[in-house]
C-alpha positions in Angstrom: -158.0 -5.7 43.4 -158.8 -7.9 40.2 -155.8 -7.4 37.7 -156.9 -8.3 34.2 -155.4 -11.4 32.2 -152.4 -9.9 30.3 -151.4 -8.2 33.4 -151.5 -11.2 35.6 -149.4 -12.4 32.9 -146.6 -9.8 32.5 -146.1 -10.1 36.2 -145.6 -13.9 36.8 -143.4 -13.8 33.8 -141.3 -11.0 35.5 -141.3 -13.1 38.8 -139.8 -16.0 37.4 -136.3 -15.3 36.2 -135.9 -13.7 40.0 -136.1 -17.2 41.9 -134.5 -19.1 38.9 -131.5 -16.9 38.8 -131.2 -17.6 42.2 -130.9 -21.4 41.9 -128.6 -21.2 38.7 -126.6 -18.7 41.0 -126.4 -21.3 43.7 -125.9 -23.7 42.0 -122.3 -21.9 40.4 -121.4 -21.2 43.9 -122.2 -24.7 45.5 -120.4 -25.7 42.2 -117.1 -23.3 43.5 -116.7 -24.2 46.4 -116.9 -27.8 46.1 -113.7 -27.3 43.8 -112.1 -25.5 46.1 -112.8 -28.1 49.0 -111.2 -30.7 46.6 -108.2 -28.7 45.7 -107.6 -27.9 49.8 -107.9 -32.0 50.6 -105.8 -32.6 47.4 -103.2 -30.2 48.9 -103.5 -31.9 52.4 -103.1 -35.1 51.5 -100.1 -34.5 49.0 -98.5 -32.6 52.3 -99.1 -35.4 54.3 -97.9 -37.7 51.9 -94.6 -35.9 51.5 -93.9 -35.4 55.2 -94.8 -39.4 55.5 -92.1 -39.9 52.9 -89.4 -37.9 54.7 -90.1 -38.8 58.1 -89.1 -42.2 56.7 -86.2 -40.9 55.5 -85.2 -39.5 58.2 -85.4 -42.6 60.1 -83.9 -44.8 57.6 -81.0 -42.1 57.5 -80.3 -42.6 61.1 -81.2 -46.1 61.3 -78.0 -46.5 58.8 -75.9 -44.3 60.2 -76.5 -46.2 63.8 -75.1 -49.5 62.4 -72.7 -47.6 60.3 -71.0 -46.1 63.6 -71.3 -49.4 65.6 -69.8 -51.4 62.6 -67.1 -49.3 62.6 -65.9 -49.8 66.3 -64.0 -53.1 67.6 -66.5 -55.0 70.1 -63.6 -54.9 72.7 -60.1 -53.3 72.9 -57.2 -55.5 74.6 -56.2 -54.0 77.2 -52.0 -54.6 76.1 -50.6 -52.2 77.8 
């Protein structure tokens, strides 16, 4: 079925904006979600960092306190009595 030229025309200029829409559509999505991914490994890595930070507290705390208590108690206790 031959279509003459102003037709051919009308429709590959109606067919174009479909596929580029598309892309520009993708292309905001793929944009999204790469954020996101960034944001989530930005949140995991401050939470790790932070439980890092007071796992070594903890250990430091108790390290302290250790010496602390054995400081604190004679070596040996004469046996006076």
């Amino acid at each position: 079925m031959p279509f003459c030229r102003a037709a051919n025309g009308t429709l590959a200029a109606s067919a174009a904006p479909g596929p580029l829409c598309a892309m520009a559509n993708l292309l905001v999505v793929t944009g999204w979600i790469a954020r996101l991914r960034a944001q989530r490994w930005g949140k995991e890595v401050l939470l790790a960092v932070v439980l890092t930070l007071a796992a070594a507290i903890f250990i430091a705390t108790a390290l302290m306190g250790q010496e602390a208590h054995v400081e604190a108690k004679p070596p040996y206790a004469a046996a006076d009595k």
